[in-house]
C-alpha positions in Angstrom: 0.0 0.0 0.0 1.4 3.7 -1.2 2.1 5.8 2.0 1.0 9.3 1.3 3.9 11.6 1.3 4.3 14.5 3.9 4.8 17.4 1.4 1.8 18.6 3.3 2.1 17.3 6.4 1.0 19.1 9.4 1.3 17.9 13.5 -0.6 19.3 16.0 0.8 22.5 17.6 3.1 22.4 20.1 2.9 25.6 22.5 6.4 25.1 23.6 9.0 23.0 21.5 11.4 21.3 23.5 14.4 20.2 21.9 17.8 18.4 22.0 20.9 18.5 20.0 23.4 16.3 19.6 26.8 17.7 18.3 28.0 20.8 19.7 31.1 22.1 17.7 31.6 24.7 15.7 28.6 24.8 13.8 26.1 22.9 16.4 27.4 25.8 18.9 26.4 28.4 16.8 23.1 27.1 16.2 22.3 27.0 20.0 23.2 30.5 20.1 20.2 31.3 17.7 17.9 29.8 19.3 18.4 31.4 22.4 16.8 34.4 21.0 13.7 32.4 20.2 10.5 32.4 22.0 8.7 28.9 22.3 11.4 27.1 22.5 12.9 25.1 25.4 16.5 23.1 25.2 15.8 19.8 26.8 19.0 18.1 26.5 22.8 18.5 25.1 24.6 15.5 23.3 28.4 15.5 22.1 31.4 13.1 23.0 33.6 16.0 24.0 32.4 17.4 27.3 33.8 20.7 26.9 31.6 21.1 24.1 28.5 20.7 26.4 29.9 22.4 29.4 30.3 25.5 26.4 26.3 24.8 25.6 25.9 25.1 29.1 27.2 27.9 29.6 25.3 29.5 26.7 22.1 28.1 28.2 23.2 29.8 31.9 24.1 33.7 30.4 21.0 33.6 28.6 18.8 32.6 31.9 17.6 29.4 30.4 17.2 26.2 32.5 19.5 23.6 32.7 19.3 20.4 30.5 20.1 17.0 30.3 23.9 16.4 28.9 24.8 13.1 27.2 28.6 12.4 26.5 29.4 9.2 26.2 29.4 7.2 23.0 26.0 6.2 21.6 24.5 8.3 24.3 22.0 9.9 21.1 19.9 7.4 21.1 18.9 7.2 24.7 18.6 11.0 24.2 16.0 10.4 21.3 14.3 8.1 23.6 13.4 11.1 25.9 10.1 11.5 25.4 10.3 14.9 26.9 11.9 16.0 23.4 9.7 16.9 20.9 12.9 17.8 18.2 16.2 16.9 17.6 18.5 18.9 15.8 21.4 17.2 14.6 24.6 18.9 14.1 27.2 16.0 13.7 29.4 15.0 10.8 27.8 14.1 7.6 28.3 10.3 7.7 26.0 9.9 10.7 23.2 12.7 9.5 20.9 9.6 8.3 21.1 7.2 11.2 20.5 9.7 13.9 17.4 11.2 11.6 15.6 7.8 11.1 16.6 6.9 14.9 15.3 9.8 15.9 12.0 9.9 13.7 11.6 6.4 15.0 11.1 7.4 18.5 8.0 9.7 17.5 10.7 12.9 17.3 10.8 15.8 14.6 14.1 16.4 13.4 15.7 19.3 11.8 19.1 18.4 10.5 22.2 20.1 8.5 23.1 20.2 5.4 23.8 17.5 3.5 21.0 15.3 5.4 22.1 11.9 3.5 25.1 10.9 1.5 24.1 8.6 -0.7 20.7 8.0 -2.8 19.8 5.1 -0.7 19.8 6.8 2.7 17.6 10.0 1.5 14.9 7.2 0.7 15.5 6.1 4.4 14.4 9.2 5.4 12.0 9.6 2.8 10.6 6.5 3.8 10.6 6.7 6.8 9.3 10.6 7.5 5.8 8.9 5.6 5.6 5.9 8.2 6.0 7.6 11.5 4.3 11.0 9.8 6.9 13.2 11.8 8.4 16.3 10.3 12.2 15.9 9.1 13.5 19.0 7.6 17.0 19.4 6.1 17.9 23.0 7.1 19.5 24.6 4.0 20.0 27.7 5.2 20.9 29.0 1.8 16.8 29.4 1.1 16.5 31.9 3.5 18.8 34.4 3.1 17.8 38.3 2.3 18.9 37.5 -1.1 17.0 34.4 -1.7 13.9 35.5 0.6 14.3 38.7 -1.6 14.0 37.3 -5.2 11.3 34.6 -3.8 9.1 37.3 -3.3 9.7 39.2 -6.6 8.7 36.1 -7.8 5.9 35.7 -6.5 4.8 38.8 -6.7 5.3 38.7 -10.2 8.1 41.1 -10.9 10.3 38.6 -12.8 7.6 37.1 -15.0 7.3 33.2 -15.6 11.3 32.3 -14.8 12.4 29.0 -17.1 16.1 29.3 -16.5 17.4 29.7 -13.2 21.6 29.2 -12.8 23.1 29.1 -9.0 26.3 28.6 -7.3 28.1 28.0 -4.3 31.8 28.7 -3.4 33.3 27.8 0.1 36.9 27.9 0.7 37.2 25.8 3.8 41.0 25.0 3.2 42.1 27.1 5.9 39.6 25.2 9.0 40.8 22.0 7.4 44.4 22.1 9.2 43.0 24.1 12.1 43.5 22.6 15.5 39.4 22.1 17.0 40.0 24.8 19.1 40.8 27.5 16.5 37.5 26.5 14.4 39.0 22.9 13.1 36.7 20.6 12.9 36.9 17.2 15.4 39.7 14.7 14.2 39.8 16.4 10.8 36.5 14.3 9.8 36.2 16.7 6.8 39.8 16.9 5.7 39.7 13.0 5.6 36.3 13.2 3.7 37.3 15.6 1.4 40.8 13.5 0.0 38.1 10.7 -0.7 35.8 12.5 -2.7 35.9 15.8 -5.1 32.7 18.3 -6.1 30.3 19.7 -3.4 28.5 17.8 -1.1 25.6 19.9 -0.6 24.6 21.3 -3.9 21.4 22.2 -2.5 22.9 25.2 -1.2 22.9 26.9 -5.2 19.8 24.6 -6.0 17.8 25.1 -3.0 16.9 29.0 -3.5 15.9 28.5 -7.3 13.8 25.3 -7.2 12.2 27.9 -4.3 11.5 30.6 -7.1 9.9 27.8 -9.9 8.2 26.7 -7.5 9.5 22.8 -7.4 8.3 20.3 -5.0 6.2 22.6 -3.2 3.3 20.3 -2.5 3.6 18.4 -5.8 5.8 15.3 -6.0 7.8 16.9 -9.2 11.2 17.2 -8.2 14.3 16.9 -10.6 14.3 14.9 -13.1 17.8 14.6 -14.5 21.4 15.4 -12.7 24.4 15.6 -14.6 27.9 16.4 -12.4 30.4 17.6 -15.4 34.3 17.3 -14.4 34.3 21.2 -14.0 32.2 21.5 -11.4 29.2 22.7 -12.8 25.7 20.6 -12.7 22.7 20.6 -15.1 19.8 19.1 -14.2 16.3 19.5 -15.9 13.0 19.6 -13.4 9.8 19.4 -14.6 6.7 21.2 -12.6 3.9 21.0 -15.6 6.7 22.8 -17.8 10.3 21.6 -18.4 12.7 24.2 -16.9 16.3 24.3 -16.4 18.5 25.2 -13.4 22.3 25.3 -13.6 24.3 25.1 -10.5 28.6 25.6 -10.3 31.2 25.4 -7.2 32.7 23.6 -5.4 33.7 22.6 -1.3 37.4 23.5 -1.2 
């Protein structure tokens, strides 16, 4: 029997979200820091393997005047953290490779989750999450960050306002020279064991070409409610990627760049 998909989906309201994330460097760090200036929201629990990454989130939470929460630190300490069924979200901030199996733990557990950028790494795992988003019917959003700049945001509503016409070619890119963080001890913004560094002599061309795709599939208006999505990808040896999406009309987006 065909699930019905959760382009749509909606939950009931929850007056105050209580959440827990799990990995707290650079970038998890940063995103607690924003959410301390949100209203609604309450931080249930912390989760990384390096303690003085949570007794930094603690600290946040403390000059802010938010209550304490719940740390976990010890290996595999995530799941009995998506367990919690005082946790309505998790937000995961780790490395890449382990995006997927938090999410579908997580989802699994009757949690929403909100996750970075890329979400999965291989075809097979976005169906796992895919998949299994439509059987537990629990939000998971990939948070591309790149849709909701004051450029993007900007154009989307020119768009919609009809300013720009019907758009049928739409070219983005994304360049970010990370070289420098790389060879960086963790301290000085490196990133934990060099996880990326190792990644990155493995594999060549972006990782998360969402982030030049993401704002103009916004502005043609693909999969937004409609299970169109794109229909053809081609990854040329330059860099640059042409796929062709179809939303009742063929259209074309270009994206170039690359993660240095």
């Amino acid at each position: 029997m065909k699930r019905p998909n959760v382009l749509n989906l909606t939950c009931p309201a929850i007056p105050v979200v209580r959440i827990g994330f799990v990995g707290l460097g650079n970038r998890g760090i940063l995103a607690l820091e924003r959410y301390m200036h949100l209203e609604g929201i309450e931080v249930k629990a912390l989760c990384d393997l390096r303690k003085e990454n949570i007794e930094r989130a603690e600290h946040i939470l403390r000059e802010f005047g938010r209550p304490e929460a719940e740390n976990y630190s010890e290996e595999g300490m995530w799941r009995k953290m998506c367990e919690c069924k005082e946790i309505d979200l998790i937000y995961i901030c780790t490395d890449w490779l382990t995006h997927t199996d938090i999410a579908v733990y997580a989802l699994q557990q009757g949690r929403h989750v909100a996750l970075e950028v890329p979400a999965a790494m291989s075809v097979a795992d976005c169906w796992r999450l895919v998949d299994t988003a439509e059987e537990t019917r629990r939000h998971c959003m990939m948070l591309e960050n790149c849709c909701y700049d004051a450029f993007a945001l900007t154009t989307l509503n020119m768009v919609q306002q009809g300013v720009l016409g019907e758009i049928t070619h739409a070219e983005g890119s994304y360049i970010h020279d990370l070289r420098k963080h790389y060879f960086a001890d963790e301290k000085a913004g490196g990133y934990h064991n060099h996880w990326i560094k190792l990644y990155s002599q493995q594999h060549t061309g972006n990782p998360y070409p969402t982030h030049g795709l993401g704002p103009v599939c916004q502005w043609m208006n693909i999969h937004q409610g409609r299970p169109y999505g794109i229909s053809g990808f081609h990854v040329l040896a330059s860099g640059r990627s042409v796929c062709l999406c179809r939303t009742g009309v063929w259209r074309i987006l270009r994206r170039s760049g690359a993660e240095l």
